[in-house]
N, CA and C atoms as a LAMMPS dump frame, in Angstrom:
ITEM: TIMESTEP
0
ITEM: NUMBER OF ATOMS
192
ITEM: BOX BOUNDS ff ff ff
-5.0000000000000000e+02 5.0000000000000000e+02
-5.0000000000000000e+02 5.0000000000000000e+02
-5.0000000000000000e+02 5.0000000000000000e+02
ITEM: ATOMS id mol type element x y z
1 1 1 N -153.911 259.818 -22.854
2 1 2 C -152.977 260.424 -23.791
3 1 3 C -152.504 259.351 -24.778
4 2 1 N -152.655 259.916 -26.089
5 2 2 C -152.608 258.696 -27.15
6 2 3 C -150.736 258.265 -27.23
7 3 1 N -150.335 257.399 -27.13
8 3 2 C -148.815 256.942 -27.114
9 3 3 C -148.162 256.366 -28.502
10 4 1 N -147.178 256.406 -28.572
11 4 2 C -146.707 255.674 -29.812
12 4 3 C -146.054 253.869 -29.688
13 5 1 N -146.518 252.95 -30.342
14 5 2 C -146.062 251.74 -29.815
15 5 3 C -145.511 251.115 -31.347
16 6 1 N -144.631 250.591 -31.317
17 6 2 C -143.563 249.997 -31.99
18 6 3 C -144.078 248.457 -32.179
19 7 1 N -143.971 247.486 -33.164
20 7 2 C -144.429 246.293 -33.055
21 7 3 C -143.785 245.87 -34.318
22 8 1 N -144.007 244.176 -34.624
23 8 2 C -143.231 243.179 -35.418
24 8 3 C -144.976 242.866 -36.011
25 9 1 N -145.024 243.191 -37.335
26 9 2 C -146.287 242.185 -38.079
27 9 3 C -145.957 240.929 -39.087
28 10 1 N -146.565 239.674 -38.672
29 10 2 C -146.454 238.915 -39.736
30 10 3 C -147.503 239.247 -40.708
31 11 1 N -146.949 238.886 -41.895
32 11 2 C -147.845 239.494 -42.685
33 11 3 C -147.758 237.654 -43.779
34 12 1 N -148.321 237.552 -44.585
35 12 2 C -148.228 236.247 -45.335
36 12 3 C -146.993 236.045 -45.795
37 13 1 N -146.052 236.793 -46.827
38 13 2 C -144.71 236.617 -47.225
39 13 3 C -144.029 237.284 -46.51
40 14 1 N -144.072 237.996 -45.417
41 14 2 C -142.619 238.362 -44.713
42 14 3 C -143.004 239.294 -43.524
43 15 1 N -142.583 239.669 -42.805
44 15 2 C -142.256 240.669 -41.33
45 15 3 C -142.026 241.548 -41.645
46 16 1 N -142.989 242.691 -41.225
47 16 2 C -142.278 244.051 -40.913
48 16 3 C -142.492 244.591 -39.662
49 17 1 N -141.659 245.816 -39.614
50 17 2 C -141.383 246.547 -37.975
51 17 3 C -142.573 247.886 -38.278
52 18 1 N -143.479 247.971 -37.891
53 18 2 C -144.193 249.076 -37.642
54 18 3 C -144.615 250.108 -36.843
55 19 1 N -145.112 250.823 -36.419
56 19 2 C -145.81 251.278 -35.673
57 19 3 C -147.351 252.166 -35.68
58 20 1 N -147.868 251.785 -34.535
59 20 2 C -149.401 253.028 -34.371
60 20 3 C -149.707 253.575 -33.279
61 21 1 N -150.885 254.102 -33.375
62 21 2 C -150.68 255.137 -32.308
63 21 3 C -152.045 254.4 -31.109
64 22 1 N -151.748 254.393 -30.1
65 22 2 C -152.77 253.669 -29.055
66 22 3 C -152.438 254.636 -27.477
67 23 1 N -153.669 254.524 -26.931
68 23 2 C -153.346 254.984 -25.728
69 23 3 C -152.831 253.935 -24.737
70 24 1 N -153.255 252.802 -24.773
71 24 2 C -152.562 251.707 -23.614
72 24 3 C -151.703 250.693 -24.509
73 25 1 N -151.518 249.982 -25.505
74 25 2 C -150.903 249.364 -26.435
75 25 3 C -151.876 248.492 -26.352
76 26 1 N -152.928 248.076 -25.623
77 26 2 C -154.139 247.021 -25.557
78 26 3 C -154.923 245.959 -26.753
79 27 1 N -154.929 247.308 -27.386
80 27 2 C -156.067 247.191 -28.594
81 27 3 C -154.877 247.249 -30.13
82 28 1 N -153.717 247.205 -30.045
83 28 2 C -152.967 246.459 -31.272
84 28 3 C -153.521 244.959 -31.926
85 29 1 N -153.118 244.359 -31.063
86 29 2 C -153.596 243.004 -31.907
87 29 3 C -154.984 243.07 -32.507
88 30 1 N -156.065 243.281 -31.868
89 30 2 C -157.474 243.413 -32.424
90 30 3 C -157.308 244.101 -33.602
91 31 1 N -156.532 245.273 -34.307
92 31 2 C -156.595 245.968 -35.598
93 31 3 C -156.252 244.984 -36.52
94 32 1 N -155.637 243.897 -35.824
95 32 2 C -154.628 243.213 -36.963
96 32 3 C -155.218 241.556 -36.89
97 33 1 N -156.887 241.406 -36.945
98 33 2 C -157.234 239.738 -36.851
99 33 3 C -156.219 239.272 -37.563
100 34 1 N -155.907 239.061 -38.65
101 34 2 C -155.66 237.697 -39.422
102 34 3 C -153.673 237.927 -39.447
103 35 1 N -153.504 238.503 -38.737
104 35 2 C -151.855 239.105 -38.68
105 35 3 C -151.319 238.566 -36.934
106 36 1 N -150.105 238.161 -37.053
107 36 2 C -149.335 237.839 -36.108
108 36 3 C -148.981 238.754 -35.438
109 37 1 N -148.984 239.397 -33.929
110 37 2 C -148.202 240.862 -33.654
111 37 3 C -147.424 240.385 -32.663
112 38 1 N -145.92 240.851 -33.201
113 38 2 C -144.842 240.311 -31.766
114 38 3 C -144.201 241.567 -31.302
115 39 1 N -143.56 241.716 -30.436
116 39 2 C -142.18 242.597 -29.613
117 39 3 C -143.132 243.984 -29.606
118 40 1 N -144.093 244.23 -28.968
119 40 2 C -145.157 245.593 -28.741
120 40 3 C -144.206 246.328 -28.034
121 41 1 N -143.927 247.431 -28.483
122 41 2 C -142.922 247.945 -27.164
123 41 3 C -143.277 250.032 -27.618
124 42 1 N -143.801 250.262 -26.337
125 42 2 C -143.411 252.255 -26.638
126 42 3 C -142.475 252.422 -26.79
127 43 1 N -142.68 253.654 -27.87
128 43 2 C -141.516 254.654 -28.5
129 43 3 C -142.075 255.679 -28.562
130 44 1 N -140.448 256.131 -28.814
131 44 2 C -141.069 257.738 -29.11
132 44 3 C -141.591 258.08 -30.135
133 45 1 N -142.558 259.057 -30.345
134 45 2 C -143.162 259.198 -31.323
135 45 3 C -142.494 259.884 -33.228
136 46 1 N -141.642 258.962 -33.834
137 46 2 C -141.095 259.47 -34.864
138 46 3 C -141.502 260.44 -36.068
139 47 1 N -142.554 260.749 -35.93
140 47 2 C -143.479 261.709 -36.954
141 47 3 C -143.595 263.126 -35.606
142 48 1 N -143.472 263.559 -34.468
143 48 2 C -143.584 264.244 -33.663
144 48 3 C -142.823 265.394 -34.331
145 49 1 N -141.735 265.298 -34.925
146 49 2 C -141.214 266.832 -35.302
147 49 3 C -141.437 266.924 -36.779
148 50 1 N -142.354 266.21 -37.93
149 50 2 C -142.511 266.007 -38.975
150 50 3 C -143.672 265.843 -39.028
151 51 1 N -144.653 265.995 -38.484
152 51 2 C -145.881 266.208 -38.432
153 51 3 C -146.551 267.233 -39.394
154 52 1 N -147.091 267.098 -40.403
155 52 2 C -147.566 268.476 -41.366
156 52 3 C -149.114 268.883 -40.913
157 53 1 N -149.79 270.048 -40.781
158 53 2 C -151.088 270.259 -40.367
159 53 3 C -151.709 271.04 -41.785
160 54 1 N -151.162 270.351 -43.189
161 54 2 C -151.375 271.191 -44.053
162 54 3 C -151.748 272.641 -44.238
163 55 1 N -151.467 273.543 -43.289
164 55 2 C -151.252 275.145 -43.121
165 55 3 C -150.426 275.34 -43.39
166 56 1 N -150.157 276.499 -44.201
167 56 2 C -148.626 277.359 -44.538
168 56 3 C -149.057 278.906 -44.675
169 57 1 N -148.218 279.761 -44.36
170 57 2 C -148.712 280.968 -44.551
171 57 3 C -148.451 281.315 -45.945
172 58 1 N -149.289 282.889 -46.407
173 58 2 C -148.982 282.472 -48.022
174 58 3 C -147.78 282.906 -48.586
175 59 1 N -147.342 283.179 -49.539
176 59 2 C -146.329 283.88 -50.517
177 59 3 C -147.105 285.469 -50.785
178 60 1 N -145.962 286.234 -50.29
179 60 2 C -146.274 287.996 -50.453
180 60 3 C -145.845 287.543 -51.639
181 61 1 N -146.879 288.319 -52.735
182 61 2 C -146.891 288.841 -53.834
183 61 3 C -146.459 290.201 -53.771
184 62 1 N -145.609 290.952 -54.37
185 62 2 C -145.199 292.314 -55.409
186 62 3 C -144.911 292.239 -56.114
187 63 1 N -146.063 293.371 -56.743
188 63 2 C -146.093 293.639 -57.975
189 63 3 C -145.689 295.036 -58.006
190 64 1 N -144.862 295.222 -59.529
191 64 2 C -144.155 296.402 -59.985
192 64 3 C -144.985 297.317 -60.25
């Protein structure tokens, strides 16, 4: 089951807090050769209730 994991990237001018999606948190660092990865930690998944599956049902048209 794919998990959500939380992490610190160095990047050349500065740090950011990110996250991706992994089933064991294992295979983070390998996405990121030439990048620093610190504080790996699961979370909950923040896109879980904001998730779009680009479907919408349509707009009823009436006409007069």
């Amino acid at each position: 089951m794919t998990k959500c994991w939380e992490f610190k990237l160095k990047l050349k001018k500065k740090t950011i807090k990110t996250f991706v999606y992994s089933d064991d948190g294992k295979d983070i660092a390998s996405r990121f050769p030439n990048n620093k990865i610190t504080n790996i930690k699961e979370i909950k998944d923040p896109l879980k209730d904001v998730a779009w599956d680009g479907w919408k049902s349509k707009d009823k048209k009436k006409y007069v």
